[in-house]
KOLKE-705851 format. One record per residue (C-alpha): residue in one letter; x, y, z negated. Coordinates in steps of 0.1 Angstrom, whole numbers, padded with zeros to 4 digits, always signed. Layout:
BEGIN
aXYZ
...
END
This chain:
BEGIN
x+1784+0992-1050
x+1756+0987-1078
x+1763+1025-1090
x+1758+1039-1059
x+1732+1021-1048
x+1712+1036-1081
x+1724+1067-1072
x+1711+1067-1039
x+1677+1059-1052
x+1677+1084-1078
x+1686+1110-1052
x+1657+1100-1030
x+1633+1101-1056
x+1647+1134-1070
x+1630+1146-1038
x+1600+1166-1034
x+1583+1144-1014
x+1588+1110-0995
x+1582+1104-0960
x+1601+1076-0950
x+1590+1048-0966
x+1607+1023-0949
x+1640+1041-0963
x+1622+1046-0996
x+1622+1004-0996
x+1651+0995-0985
x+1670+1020-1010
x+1643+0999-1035
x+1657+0967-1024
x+1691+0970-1027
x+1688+0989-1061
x+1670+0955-1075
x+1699+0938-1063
x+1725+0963-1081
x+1705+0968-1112
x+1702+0930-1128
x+1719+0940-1164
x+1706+0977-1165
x+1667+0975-1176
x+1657+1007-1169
x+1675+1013-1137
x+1658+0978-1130
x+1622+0989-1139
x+1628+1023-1117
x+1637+0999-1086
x+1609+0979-1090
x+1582+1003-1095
x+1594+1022-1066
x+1594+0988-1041
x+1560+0988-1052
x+1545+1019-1043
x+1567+1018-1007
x+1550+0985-1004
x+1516+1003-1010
x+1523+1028-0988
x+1530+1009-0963
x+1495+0992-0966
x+1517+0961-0973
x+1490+0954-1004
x+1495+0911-1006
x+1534+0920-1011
x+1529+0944-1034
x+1508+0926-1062
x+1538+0896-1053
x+1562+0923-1065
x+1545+0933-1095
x+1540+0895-1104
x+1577+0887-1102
x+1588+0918-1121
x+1571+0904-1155
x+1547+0919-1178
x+1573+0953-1186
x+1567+0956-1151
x+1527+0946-1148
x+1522+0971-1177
x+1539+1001-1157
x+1520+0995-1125
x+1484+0991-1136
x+1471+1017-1112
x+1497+1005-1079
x+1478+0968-1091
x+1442+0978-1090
x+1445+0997-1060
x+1461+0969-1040
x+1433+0948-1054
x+1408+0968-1042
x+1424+0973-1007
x+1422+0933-1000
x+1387+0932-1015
x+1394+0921-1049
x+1367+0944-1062
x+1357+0925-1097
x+1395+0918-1108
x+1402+0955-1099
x+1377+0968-1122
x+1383+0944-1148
x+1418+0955-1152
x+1411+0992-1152
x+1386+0985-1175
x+1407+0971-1198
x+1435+0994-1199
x+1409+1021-1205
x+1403+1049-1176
x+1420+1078-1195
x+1437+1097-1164
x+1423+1114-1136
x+1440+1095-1110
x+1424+1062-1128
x+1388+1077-1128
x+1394+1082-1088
x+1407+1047-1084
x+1375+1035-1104
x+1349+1059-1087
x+1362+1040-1056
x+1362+1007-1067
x+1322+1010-1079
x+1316+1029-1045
x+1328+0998-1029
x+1315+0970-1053
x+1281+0990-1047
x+1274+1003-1080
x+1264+1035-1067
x+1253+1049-1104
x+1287+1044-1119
x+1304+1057-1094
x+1277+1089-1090
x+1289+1093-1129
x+1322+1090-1125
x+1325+1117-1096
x+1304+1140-1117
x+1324+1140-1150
x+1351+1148-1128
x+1334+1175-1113
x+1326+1190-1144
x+1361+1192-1157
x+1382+1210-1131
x+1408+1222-1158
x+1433+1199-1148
x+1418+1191-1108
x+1447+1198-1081
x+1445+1219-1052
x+1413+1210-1029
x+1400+1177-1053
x+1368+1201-1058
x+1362+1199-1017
x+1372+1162-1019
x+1349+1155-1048
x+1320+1170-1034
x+1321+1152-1001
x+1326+1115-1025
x+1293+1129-1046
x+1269+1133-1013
x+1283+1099-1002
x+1277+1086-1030
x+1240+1102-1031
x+1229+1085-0999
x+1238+1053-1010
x+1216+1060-1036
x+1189+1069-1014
x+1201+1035-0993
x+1191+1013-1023
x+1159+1032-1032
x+1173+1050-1063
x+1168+1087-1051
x+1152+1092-1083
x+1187+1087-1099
x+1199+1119-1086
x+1184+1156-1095
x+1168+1177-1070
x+1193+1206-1077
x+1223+1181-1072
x+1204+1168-1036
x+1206+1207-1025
x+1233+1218-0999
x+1249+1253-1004
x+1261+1271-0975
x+1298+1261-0978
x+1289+1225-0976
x+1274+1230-0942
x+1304+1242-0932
x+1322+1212-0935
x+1318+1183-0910
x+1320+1154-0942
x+1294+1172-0964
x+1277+1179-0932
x+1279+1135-0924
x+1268+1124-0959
x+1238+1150-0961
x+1225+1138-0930
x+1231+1103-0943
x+1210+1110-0966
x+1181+1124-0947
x+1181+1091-0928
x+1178+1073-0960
x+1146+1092-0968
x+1130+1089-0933
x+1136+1125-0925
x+1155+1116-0888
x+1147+1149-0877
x+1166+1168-0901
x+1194+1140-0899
x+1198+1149-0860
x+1205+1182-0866
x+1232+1176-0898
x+1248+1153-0869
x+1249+1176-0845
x+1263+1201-0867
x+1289+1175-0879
x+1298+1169-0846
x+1305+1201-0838
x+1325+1212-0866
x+1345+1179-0862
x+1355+1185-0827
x+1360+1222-0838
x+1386+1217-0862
x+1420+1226-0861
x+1434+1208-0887
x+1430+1176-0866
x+1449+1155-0844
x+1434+1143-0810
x+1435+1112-0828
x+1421+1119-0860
x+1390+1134-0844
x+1383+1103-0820
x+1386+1085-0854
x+1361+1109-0876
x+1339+1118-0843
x+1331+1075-0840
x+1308+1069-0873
x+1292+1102-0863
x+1284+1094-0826
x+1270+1058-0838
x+1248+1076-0862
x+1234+1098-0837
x+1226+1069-0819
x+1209+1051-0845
x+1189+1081-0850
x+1180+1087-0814
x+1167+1054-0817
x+1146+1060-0846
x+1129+1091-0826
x+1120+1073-0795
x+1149+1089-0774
x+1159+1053-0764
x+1180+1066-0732
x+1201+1095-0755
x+1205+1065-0776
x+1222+1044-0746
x+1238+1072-0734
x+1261+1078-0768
x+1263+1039-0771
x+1281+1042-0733
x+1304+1066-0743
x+1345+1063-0743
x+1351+1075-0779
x+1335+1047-0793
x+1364+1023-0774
x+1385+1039-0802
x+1369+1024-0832
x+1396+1015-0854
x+1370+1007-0885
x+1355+0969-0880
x+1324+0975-0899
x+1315+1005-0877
x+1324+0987-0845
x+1302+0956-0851
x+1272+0980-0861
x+1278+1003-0828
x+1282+0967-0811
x+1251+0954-0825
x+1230+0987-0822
x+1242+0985-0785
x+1227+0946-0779
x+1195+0959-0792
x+1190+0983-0765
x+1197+0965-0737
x+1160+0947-0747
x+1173+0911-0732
x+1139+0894-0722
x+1153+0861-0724
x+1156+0847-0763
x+1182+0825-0756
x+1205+0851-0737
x+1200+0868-0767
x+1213+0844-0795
x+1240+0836-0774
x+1253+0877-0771
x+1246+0878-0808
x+1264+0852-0817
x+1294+0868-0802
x+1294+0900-0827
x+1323+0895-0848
x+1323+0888-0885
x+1336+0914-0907
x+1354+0908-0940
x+1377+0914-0968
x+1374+0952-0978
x+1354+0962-0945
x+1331+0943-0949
x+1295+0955-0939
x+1274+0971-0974
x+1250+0950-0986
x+1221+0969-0971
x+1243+0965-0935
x+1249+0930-0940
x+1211+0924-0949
x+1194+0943-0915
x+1220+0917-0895
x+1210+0888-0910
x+1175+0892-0907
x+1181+0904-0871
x+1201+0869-0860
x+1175+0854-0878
x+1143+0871-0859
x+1163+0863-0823
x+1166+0827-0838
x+1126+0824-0841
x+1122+0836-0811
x+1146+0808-0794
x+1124+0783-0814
x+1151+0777-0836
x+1128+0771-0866
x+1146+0745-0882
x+1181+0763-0885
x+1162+0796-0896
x+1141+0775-0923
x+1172+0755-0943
x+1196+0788-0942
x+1171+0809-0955
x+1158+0780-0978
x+1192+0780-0991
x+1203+0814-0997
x+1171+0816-1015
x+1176+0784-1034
x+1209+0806-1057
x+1182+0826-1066
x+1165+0813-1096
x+1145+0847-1114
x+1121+0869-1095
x+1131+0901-1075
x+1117+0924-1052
x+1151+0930-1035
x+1145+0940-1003
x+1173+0911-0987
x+1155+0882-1008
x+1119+0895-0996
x+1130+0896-0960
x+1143+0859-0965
x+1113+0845-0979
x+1092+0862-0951
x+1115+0846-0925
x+1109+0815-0941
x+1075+0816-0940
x+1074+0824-0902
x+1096+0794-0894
x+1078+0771-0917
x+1048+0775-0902
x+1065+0777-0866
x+1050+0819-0859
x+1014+0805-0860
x+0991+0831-0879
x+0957+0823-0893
x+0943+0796-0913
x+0970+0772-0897
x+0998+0789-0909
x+0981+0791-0944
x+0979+0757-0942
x+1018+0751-0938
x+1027+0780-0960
x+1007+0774-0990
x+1029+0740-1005
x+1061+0763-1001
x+1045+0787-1026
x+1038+0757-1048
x+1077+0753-1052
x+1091+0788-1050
x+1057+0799-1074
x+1081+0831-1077
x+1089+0843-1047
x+1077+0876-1039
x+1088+0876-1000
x+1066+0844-0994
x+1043+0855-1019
x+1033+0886-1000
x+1029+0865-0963
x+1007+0846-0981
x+0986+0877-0993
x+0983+0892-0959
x+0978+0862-0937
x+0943+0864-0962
x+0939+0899-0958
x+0941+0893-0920
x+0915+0868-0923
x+0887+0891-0943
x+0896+0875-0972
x+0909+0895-0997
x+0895+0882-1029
x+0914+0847-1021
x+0944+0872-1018
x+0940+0893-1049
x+0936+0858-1067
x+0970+0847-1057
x+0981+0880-1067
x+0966+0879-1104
x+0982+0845-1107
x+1015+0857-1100
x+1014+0886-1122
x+1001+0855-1152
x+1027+0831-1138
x+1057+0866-1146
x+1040+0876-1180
x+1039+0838-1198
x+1077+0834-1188
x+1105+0839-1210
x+1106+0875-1219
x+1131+0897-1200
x+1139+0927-1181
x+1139+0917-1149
x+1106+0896-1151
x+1089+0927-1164
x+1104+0952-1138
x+1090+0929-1114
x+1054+0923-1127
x+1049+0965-1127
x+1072+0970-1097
x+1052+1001-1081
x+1049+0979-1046
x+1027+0952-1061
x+1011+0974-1083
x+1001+0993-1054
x+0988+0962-1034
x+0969+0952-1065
x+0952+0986-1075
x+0944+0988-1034
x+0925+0957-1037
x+0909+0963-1067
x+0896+0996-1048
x+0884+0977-1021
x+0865+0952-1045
x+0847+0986-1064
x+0865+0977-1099
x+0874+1007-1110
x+0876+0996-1146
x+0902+0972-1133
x+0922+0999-1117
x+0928+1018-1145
x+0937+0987-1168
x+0965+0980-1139
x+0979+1011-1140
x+0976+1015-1178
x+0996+0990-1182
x+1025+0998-1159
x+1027+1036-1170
x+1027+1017-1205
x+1060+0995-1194
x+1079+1020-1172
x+1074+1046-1202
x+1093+1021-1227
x+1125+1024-1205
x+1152+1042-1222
x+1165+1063-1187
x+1154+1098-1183
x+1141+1091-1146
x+1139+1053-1132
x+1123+1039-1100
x+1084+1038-1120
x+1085+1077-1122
x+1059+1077-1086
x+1036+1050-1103
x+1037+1070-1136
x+1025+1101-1118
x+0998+1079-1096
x+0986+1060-1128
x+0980+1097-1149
x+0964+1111-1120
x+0940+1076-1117
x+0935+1081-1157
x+0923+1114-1155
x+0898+1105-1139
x+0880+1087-1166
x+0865+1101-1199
x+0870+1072-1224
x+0897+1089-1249
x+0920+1061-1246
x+0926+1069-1208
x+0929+1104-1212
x+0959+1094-1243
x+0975+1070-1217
x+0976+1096-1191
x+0990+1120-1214
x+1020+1102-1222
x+1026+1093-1186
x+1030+1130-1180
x+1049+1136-1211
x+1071+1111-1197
x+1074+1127-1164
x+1077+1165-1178
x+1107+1152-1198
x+1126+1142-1167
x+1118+1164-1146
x+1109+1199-1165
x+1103+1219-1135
x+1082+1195-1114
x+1043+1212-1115
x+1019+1180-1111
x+1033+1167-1140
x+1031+1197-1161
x+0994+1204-1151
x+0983+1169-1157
x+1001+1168-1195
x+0981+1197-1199
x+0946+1188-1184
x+0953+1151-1206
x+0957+1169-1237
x+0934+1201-1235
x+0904+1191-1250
x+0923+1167-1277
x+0956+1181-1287
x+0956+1222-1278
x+0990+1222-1298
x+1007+1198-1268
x+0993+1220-1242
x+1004+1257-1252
x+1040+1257-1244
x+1030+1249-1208
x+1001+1275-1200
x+1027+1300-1190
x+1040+1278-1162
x+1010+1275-1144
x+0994+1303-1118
x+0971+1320-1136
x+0934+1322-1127
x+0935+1357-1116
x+0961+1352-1088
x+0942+1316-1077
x+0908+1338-1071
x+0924+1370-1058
x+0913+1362-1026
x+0878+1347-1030
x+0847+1372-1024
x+0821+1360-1050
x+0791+1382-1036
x+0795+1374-1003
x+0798+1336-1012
x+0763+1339-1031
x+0748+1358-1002
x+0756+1334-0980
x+0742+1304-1003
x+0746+1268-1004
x+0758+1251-0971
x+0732+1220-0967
x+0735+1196-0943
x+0702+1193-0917
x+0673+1166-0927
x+0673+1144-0893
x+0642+1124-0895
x+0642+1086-0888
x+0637+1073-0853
x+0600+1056-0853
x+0591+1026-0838
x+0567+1033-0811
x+0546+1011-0783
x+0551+1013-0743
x+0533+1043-0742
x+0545+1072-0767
x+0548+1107-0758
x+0585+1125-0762
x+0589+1157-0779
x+0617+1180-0772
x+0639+1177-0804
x+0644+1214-0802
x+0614+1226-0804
x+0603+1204-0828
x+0591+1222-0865
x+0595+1213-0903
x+0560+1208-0905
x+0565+1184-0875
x+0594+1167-0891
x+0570+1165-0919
x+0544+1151-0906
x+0571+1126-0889
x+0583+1117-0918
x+0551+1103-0936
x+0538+1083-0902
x+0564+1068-0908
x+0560+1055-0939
x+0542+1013-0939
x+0506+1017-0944
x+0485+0986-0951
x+0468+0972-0926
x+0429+0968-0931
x+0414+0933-0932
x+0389+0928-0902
x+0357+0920-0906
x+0328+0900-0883
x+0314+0920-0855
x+0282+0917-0865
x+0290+0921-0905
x+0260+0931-0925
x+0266+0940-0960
x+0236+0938-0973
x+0227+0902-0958
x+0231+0871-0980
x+0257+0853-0962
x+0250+0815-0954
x+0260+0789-0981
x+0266+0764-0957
x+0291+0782-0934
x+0318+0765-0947
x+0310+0732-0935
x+0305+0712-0900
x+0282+0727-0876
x+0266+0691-0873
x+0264+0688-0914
x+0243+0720-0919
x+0207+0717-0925
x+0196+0740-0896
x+0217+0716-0868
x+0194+0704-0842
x+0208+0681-0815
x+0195+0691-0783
x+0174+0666-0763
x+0146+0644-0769
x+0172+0610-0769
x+0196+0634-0790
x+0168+0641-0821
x+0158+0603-0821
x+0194+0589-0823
x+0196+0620-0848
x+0168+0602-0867
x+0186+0568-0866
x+0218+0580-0875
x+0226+0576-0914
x+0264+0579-0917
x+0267+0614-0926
x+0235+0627-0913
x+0200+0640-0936
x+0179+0609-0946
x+0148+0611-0960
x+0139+0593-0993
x+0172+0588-1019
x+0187+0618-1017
x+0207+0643-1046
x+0217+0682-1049
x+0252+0688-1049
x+0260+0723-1056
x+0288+0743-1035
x+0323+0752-1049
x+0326+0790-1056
x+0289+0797-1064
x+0277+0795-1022
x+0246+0775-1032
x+0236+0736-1031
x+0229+0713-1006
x+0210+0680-1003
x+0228+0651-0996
x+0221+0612-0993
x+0227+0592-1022
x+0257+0568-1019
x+0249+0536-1020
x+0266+0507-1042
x+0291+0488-1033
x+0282+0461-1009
x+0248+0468-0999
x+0239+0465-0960
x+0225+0505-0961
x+0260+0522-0949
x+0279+0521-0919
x+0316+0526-0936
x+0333+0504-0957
x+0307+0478-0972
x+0311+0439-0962
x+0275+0442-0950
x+0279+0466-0924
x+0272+0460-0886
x+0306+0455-0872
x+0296+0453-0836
x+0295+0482-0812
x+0261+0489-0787
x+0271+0489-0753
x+0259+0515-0730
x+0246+0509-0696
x+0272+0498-0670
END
C-alpha cells in the first residue's frame, strides 16, 4: 500500500504538467501517510502538498504544512513560504525571509519584485525588474513581454508618489510594440494620469480597451475581468475632464457588476457616490459609510487609502461632525513624531485645522488655530493653513514669519535626513522665495535658494526629488553678479548635467555660470548648443535698423482745469502742444498780493500796526466825542508826563503816557485809588 502510493506520486509528478490539483493533493496526502520511515520519499510528499495547497490559493494551509514538516522541510520551501506570505498580506515577514536566504534565482527576484510592488517600495521593485530585464540569458518564453508590462506598472507608481524623477526619460518612452498591447497600453496611461496629462491618458484607455475586447486569447470571462480596472479608469478620467455624464454613463454600466477585485470595486463604488452630488451632508455620510472596507492583500495603496480618508473626512465636516473629524485626525497624527511633507499627513493636519476652528475662515479661525500650532510646532499640514488664512487676510509678512520660524525651529533640531529634506523640500522653498518676491528681497531669495541647491547637491543619488529646485535656484543665481552666486549656480548645473547629460537648460546654464570664470568647465559643452549662425538665420539686420527703435507714445498728464476750459481734439493735438501742455502744468508760485492802492515809493505808516483808536491821527467824531476824548486817560494821549517808546522792527516811535506808580489815584486800572463806580447815563 505505502509502495504504491509513492509510486503513484512519482508517476504524477513525472508528468509534464499538472492540472488537477485536487488529485495532485490527494496523491500528496496519502503519500505522507505511506512514507513515515523513508525521508526522502517523505520530503517529496510534503513539498508537493504544499505547492497543491498553493495552487489551490489555500495559502493559511500551506504555511501550516510547511510548519509541521520541520526545518528539512522549511529550508526546501522558502519560495512556496514567502509567496503564501505575501498572498495573505504578510508583506514584511515575506521579505525578510527572502532576504535572508539571499535572492539568487530568478524565480526569487520575481517573488521579491512583487513583494516591494506590494509593500510600496516602488524603487526596489523598479530595480529589481530592471536587472532582470537586462539579463535575458536565462529568461523563459514571453518573461521579456511580462517584465515590461511589471516595469511601466511599476513606473506610474512612481509617478503616483511624486518620484518621476527616479525613472529616465528614455525608460518613460513607449515603442510601438508596447502600444500594441492592452497591459502596456493600461500602465502608460496610468502613468499620464499620474502626471496630469488626462488627455493623453483617455486615449491610452481607449486604446486599451480596444485591444482588450479585441483579443483572442481571452475568455468571455477573462475580458469582463481585464476590461473592469480599465472602464473605472476611464471614468475617473472623464471626471477629471469635465465630461461628468460620460463619467456616469461607464459608472452605470453592466461590466462593472463583475468586479471580482475588492479594491477596484470599492473605488468604482466610491467614484460612483461622488457623482450622484447628494445635496444633503447627512445622506451623504450615511451612503459613505456603507462602502466596504478592504483588507489583507487587496487592500487599497497607500495613495488610494489616503484620497478616501480624506474624502469621509470632508463629508464629516460638512455634517458638522467636527468633533469626530478633530480626535481621529488628532490621533493618526499623534504616531507621527518627526516632520514630513507626506502628502496623507498634510491633508490630516489641514482637516484638523478646519474642524478645530469649526470651517470659520479669517481672523476667527486664526484665533482657534494658532494654540494647535503651539503643540504640533512641526506640523507642516497645519503649518501651511496657518500661512494662508494670513495670506488671505493681506498679511503676508505675519505669514512669512511663521514660516522663517519653522525653517529655525527644523535647522536647531537634532541633525538628520529627514529634518533636512523637509526644511529644503522644493514646496516650502517655493512658498518662501514667493514671499520673499512679494516683499522685494531679492538678496533673500537668492540666499534661500543657495542654500537648498547647497543641500539637495550633497545627496549621494544621481537624480532625487530637489533636481526642479536645483534648476530654479541656478536659473535665480544667474541672475546676480557677485562671484559667489555665479559658483553656486555653477554647481547646481554641474549637478544637474550629471544626471541628466542630455537635458539643454542645464547644459547652457553650467556653461553661462562658468564662462567668464572657468573657460576649461565650459568647452566640452559649446558643441551641444545651437550655434549663433542657425539662431540669427532668420533675423534681417538692415531692415531691423531701418525700421528703428519701437518707443512707446508720450501721453501727457490730464490738467486740472476750472468750470470753464476749452476741449481740444486729442487728435489734432501737436508736439509743440503737448509741449506746451506739459510745462502749464508744472506748480508755479503764486505771487503775494499787494494793497490796491500800494505805492512804492511812499513811506508806509509806523503806526499801522496798532488800534485805529491808539494812533495819533484818531479823531472821535462829534463835539461830546472830542471832549470825553479829552477826559479819557486810560489808554488815550495825555498831555504833560509822557515818554517815547520806539516800535519793534524799526517802524518808528510813538509817544505814550507815563505809567504811573503803584497806588496813586491817576489811573483807571488796577490801583487801590481808582474810581470804582460807574456814571449813569440818562434814563
Amino acid at each position: 500500500m505505502s509502495d504504491s502510493a509513492i509510486a503513484a506520486l512519482n508517476s504524477l509528478l513525472r508528468g509534464t504538467s499538472i492540472d488537477d490539483h485536487e488529485e495532485a493533493l490527494k496523491l500528496a496526502n496519502s503519500a505522507i501517510k505511506a512514507a513515515k520511515g523513508n525521508t526522502a520519499d517523505l520530503t517529496t510528499a510534503q513539498h508537493t502538498r504544499v505547492v497543491a495547497l498553493v495552487k489551490l490559493d489555500r495559502f493559511d494551509d500551506a504555511l501550516r504544512a510547511i510548519a509541521e514538516g520541520g526545518a528539512a522541510l522549511d529550508k526546501t520551501c522558502v519560495i512556496e513560504k514567502a509567496y503564501a506570505l505575501y498572498k495573505i498580506g504578510e508583506l514584511e515577514a515575506a521579505e525578510q525571509l527572502l532576504e535572508s536566504t539571499g535572492i539568487n534565482t530568478r524565480g526569487m527576484k520575481h517573488l521579491a519584485a512583487q513583494v516591494a510592488y506590494r509593500a510600496e517600495k516602488f524603487d526596489r521593485a523598479a530595480e529589481l525588474y530592471q536587472e532582470m530585464a537586462e539579463n535575458v540569458e536565462d529568461a523563459m518564453y514571453g518573461e521579456e513581454n511580462d517584465l515590461r508590462i511589471n516595469i511601466l506598472a511599476t513606473y506610474s507608481q512612481l509617478e503616483m508618489q511624486g518620484k518621476g524623477w527616479a525613472v529616465s526619460e528614455e525608460h518613460k518612452k513607449l515603442s510601438r510594440e508596447e502600444l500594441e498591447v492592452f497591459e502596456t497600453a493600461y500602465n502608460a496611461a496610468c502613468g499620464s494620469i499620474a502626471q496630469g496629462d488626462f488627455a493623453k491618458a483617455a486615449f491610452l484607455l481607449k486604446r486599451a480597451r480596444d485591444l482588450c475586447e479585441a483579443s483572442e486569447d481571452l475568455s468571455e470571462q477573462d475580458k469582463k475581468s481585464e476590461l473592469a480596472p480599465i472602464i473605472v479608469q476611464q471614468a475617473y478620467v472623464a471626471t477629471k475632464l469635465g465630461n461628468l455624464e460620460e463619467a456616469a454613463r461607464l459608472h452605470e454600466g453592466g461590466v462593472l457588476s463583475d468586479i471580482s477585485d475588492a479594491s477596484t470595486k470599492a473605488i468604482a463604488q466610491s467614484n460612483a457616490l461622488i457623482l450622484k452630488s447628494e445635496s444633503n451632508p447627512y445622506m451623504a455620510q450615511r451612503l459613505a459609510d456603507t462602502l466596504p472596507v478592504v483588507t489583507g492583500n487587496d487592500r487599497l495603496f497607500e495613495e488610494q487609502a489616503t484620497i478616501f480618508r480624506r474624502n469621509k473626512h470632508i463629508i464629516e465636516l460638512q455634517a458638522q461632525k467636527f468633533a469626530g473629524v478633530k480626535s481621529k485626525t488628532a490621533k493618526i497624527l499623534s504616531k507621527e513624531a518627526e516632520p514630513t511633507i507626506s502628502s496623507s499627513k498634510c491633508d490630516l493636519g489641514a482637516l484638523n485645522a478646519a474642524a478645530a476652528s469649526e470651517l470659520q475662515t479669517g481672523k476667527e479661525a486664526l484665533r482657534r488655530i494658532l494654540p494647535l500650532l503651539e503643540t504640533r510646532p512641526t506640523d507642516v499640514g497645519l503649518l501651511l493653513t496657518v500661512v494662508q488664512l494670513y495670506i488671505q487676510l493681506q498679511n503676508p509678512a505675519q505669514a512669512l514669519n511663521l514660516l522663517e520660524a519653522f525653517f529655525k525651529r527644523l535647522e536647531a533640531a537634532t541633525a538628520s535626513d529627514n529634518n533636512a529634506d523637509v526644511r529644503f523640500a522644493p514646496g516650502l522653498v517655493a512658498l518662501a522665495v514667493a514671499l520673499y518676491r512679494q516683499q522685494g528681497r531679492h538678496s533673500a531669495v537668492r540666499s534661500e535658494l543657495a542654500k537648498a541647491a547647497s543641500h539637495w547637491q550633497s545627496k549621494q543619488k544621481a537624480a532625487s526629488s530637489g533636481d526642479s529646485l536645483l534648476r530654479e535656484a541656478g536659473i535665480e543665481l544667474l541672475r546676480s553678479t557677485h562671484p559667489s552666486d555665479l559658483a553656486a549656480a555653477g554647481e547646481a548645473f554641474t549637478h544637474l548635467v550629471a544626471a541628466q547629460p542630455d537635458e539643454r537648460t542645464a547644459t547652457a546654464g553650467l556653461i553661462a555660470s562658468f564662462a567668464t570664470s572657468d573657460f576649461a568647465k565650459v568647452q566640452p559643452y559649446l558643441g551641444t548648443l545651437s550655434p549663433v549662425e542657425k539662431l540669427t538665420s532668420g533675423v534681417d539686420v538692415s531692415a531691423l535698423l531701418d525700421a528703428g527703435v519701437a518707443t512707446l507714445p508720450v501721453v501727457a498728464p490730464q490738467q486740472q482745469q476750472g468750470k470753464k476750459r476749452a476741449r481740444e481734439d486729442d487728435e489734432t493735438t501737436t508736439g509743440e502742444q503737448q509741449k506746451q501742455q506739459q510745462q502749464a502744468a508744472k506748480k508755479q508760485r503764486r505771487k503775494r498780493k499787494l494793497p490796491k492802492n500800494y505805492d512804492p515809493a511812499k513811506q508806509p505808516d509806523p503806526e499801522r500796526w496798532l488800534p485805529l483808536r491808539d494812533r495819533s491821527s484818531y479823531r472821535p467824531k462829534g463835539r461830546k466825542g472830542k471832549k470825553r476824548a479829552q477826559e479819557a486817560t486810560q489808554g488815550g494821549y495825555v498831555k504833560g508826563d509822557e515818554e517815547t517808546l520806539e516800535l519793534a522792527g524799526g517802524a518808528g516811535s510813538v509817544k505814550v503816557e507815563k505809567a504811573n506808580p503803584a497806588g496813586s489815584g491817576g489811573g483807571g486800572g488796577g490801583g487801590g485809588g481808582g474810581k470804582k463806580g460807574k456814571k449813569k447815563g440818562k434814563k
